[in-house]
FIMARVEX-817011 format. One record per residue (C-alpha): residue in three letters; x, y, z; residue number from 1; chain. Coordinates in Angstrom, 3 decimals, always signed. Each point is the difference from the previous one (the first is absolute). Layout:
% FIMARVEX-817011
ALA; X; Y; Z; NUM; A $
...
END
This chain:
% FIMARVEX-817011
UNK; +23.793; -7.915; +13.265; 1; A $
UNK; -3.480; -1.392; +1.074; 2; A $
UNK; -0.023; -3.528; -0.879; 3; A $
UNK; +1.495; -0.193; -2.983; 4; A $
UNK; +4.018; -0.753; -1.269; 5; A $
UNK; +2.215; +3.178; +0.798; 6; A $
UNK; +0.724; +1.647; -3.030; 7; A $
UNK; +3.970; +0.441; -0.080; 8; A $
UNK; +1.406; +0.643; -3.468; 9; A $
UNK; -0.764; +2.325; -2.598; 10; A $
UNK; -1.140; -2.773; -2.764; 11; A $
UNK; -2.120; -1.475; +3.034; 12; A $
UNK; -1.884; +3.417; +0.154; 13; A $
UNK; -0.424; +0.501; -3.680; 14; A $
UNK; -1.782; -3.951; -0.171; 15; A $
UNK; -2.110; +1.039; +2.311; 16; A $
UNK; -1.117; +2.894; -2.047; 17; A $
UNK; -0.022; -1.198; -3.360; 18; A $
UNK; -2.574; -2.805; +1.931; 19; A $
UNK; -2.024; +2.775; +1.397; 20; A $
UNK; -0.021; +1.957; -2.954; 21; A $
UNK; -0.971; -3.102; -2.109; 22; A $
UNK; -2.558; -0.449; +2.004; 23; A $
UNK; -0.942; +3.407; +0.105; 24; A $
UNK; -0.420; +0.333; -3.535; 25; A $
UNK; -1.802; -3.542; -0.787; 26; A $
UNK; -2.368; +0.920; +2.949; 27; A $
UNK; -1.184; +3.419; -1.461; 28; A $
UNK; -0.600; -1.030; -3.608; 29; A $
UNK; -2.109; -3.085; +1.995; 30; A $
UNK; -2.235; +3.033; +1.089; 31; A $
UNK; +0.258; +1.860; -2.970; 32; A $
UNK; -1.329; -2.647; -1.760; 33; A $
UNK; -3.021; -1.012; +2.804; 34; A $
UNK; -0.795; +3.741; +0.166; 35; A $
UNK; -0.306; +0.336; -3.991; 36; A $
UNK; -2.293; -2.960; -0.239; 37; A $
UNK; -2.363; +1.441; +2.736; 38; A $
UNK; +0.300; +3.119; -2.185; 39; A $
UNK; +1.733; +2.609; +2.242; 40; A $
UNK; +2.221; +0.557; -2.957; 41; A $
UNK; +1.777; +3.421; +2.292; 42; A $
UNK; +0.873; -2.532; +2.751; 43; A $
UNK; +1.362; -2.324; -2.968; 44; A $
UNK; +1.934; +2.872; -1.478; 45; A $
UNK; +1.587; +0.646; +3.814; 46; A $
UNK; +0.649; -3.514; +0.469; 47; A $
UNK; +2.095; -0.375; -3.785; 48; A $
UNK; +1.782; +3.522; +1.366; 49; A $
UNK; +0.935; -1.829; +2.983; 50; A $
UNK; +1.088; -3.384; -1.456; 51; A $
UNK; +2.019; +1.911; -2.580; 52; A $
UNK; +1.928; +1.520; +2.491; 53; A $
UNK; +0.742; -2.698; +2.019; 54; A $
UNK; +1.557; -1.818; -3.303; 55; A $
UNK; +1.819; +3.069; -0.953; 56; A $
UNK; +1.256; -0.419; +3.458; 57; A $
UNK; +0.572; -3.569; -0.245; 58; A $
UNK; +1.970; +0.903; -3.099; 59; A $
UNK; +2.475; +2.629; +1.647; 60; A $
UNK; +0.478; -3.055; +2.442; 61; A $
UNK; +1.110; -2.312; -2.200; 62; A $
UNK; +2.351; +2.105; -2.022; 63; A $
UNK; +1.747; +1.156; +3.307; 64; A $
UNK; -0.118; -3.400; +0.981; 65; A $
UNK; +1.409; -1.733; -3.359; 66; A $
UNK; +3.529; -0.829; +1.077; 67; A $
UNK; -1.481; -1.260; +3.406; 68; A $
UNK; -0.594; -3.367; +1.705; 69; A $
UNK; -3.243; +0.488; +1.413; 70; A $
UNK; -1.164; -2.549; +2.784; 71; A $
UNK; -3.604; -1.645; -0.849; 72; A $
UNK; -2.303; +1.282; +1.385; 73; A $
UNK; -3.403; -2.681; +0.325; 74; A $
UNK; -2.681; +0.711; -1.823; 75; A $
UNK; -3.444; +1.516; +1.723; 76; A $
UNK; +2.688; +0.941; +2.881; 77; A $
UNK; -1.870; +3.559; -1.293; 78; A $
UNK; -2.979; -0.933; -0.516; 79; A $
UNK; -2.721; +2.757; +0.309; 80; A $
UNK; -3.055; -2.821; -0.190; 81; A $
UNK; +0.888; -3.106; +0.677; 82; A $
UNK; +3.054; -3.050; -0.564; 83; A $
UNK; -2.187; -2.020; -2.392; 84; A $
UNK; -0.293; -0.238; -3.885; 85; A $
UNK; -1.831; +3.168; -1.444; 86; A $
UNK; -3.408; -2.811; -0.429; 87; A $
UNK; -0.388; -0.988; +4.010; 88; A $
UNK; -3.570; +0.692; +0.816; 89; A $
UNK; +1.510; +2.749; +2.502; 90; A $
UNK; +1.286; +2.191; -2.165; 91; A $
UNK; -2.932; -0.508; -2.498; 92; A $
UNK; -2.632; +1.009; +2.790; 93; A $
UNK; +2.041; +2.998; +0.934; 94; A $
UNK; +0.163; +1.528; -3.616; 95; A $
UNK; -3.607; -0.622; -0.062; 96; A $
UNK; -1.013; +1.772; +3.258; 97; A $
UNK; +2.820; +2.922; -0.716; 98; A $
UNK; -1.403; +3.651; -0.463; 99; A $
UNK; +2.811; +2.274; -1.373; 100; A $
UNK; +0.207; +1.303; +3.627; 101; A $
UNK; +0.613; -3.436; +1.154; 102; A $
UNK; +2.907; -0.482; -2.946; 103; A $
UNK; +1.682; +3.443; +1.292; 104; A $
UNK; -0.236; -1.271; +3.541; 105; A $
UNK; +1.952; -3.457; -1.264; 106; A $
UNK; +2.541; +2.066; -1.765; 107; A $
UNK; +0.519; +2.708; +3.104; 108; A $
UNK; +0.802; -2.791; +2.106; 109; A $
UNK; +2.152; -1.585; -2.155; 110; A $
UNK; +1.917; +3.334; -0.702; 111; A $
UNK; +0.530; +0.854; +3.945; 112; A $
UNK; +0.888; -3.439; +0.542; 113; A $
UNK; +3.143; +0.430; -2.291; 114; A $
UNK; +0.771; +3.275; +1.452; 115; A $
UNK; +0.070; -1.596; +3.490; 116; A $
UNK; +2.156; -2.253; -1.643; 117; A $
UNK; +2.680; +1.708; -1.679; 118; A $
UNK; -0.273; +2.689; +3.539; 119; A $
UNK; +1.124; -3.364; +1.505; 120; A $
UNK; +2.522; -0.781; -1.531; 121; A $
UNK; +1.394; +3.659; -0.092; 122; A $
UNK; -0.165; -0.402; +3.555; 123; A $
UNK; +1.647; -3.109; +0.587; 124; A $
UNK; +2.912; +0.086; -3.211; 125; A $
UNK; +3.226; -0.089; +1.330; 126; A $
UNK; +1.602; +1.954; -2.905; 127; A $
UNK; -0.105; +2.987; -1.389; 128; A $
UNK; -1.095; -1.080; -3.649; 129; A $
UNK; -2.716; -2.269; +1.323; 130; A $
UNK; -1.558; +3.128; +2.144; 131; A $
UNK; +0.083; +2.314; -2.636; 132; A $
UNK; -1.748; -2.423; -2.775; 133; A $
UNK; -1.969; -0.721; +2.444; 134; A $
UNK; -1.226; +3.212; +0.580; 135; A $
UNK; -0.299; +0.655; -3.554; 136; A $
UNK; -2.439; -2.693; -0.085; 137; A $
UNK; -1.829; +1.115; +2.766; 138; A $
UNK; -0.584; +3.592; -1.718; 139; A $
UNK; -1.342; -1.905; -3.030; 140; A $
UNK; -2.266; -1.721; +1.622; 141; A $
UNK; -1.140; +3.394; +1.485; 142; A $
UNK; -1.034; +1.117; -3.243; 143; A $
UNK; -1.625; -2.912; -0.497; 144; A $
UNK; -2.411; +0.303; +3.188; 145; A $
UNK; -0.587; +3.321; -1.013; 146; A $
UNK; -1.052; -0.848; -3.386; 147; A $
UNK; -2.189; -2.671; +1.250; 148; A $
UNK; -1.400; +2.425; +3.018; 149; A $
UNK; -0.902; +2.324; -2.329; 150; A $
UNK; -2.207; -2.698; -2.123; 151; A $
UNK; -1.493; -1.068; +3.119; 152; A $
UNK; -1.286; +3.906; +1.191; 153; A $
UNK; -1.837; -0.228; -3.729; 154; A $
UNK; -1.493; -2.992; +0.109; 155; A $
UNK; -2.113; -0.142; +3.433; 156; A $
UNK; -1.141; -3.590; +1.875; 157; A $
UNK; -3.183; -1.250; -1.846; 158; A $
UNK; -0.901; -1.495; +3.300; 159; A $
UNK; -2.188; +0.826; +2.936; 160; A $
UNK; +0.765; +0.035; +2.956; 161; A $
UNK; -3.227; -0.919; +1.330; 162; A $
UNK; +1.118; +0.303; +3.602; 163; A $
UNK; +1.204; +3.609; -0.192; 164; A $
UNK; -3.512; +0.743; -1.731; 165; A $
UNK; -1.706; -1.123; +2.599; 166; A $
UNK; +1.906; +1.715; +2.783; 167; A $
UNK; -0.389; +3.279; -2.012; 168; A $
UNK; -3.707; -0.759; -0.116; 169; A $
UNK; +0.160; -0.622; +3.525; 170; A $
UNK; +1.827; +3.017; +0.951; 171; A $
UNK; -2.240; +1.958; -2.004; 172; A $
UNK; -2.992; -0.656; +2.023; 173; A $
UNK; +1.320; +0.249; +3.112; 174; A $
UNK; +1.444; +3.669; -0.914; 175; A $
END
């Protein structure tokens, strides 16, 4: 696995998702909340979609997980923004500058990240169990990309690209 602890046990793999998933779901009502103070109340509404189903999510995990010894997993090891407390000056400037596009683009990363991951470890288990949760997860996550894909086609980039304007400018006069 790229640089981080090989994932070898089935309680291993379900820490590791019940921290992404966490995560997940903290994450999107973060934007929910940035996107309903800036008044984009149907990015909001997306966002609270989102961040419920990551919890529901994070529910099914811990029932299936209640009789388990789960590792620890350390916290921000998942983090979509950065390690620090939710009031570092880095996290503040980025929920200022954020455009729902921007917030989309967060979460799409976030959601491919943990589909690399859980591909990862499907590739790498040594058992069957651990391969085929693993692969479970990995279709989850699918529908999550998808989901947030989808949101991201609706809501175009705010910002110019001043570079390409000027090119087709260019181009334009020289045609």
């Amino acid at each position: 696995m790229t640089g981080e602890k090989r994932v070898r046990s089935v309680p291993e793999l379900y820490a590791h998702a019940l921290a992404i998933e966490r995560e997940a779901a903290a994450r999107y009502l973060e934007f929910a909340d940035r996107m309903a103070d800036e008044g984009n109340d149907h990015v909001a509404t997306l966002f609270r979609s989102l961040a419920r189903f990551e919890a529901e999510h994070v529910d099914q995990l811990v029932d299936a997980t209640r009789d388990m010894a789960l590792p620890e997993i350390s916290p921000g090891q998942y983090a979509w923004l950065d390690a620090g407390a939710p009031e570092t000056a880095a996290h503040d400037l980025v929920f200022r500058l954020m455009t729902p596009h921007d917030a989309l683009e967060i979460a799409l990363e976030a959601e491919r990240r943990a589909r690399r991951f859980f591909d990862e470890v499907y590739e790498d288990a040594g058992d069957a169990p651990l391969r085929e949760l693993a692969l479970d997860m990995a279709r989850e996550e699918d529908d999550h990309v998808a989901w947030v894909e989808r949101a991201l086609a609706a809501n175009p980039d705010p910002h110019i690209d001043w570079e390409k304007v000027l090119e087709e400018r260019d181009a334009g006069r020289s045609g």
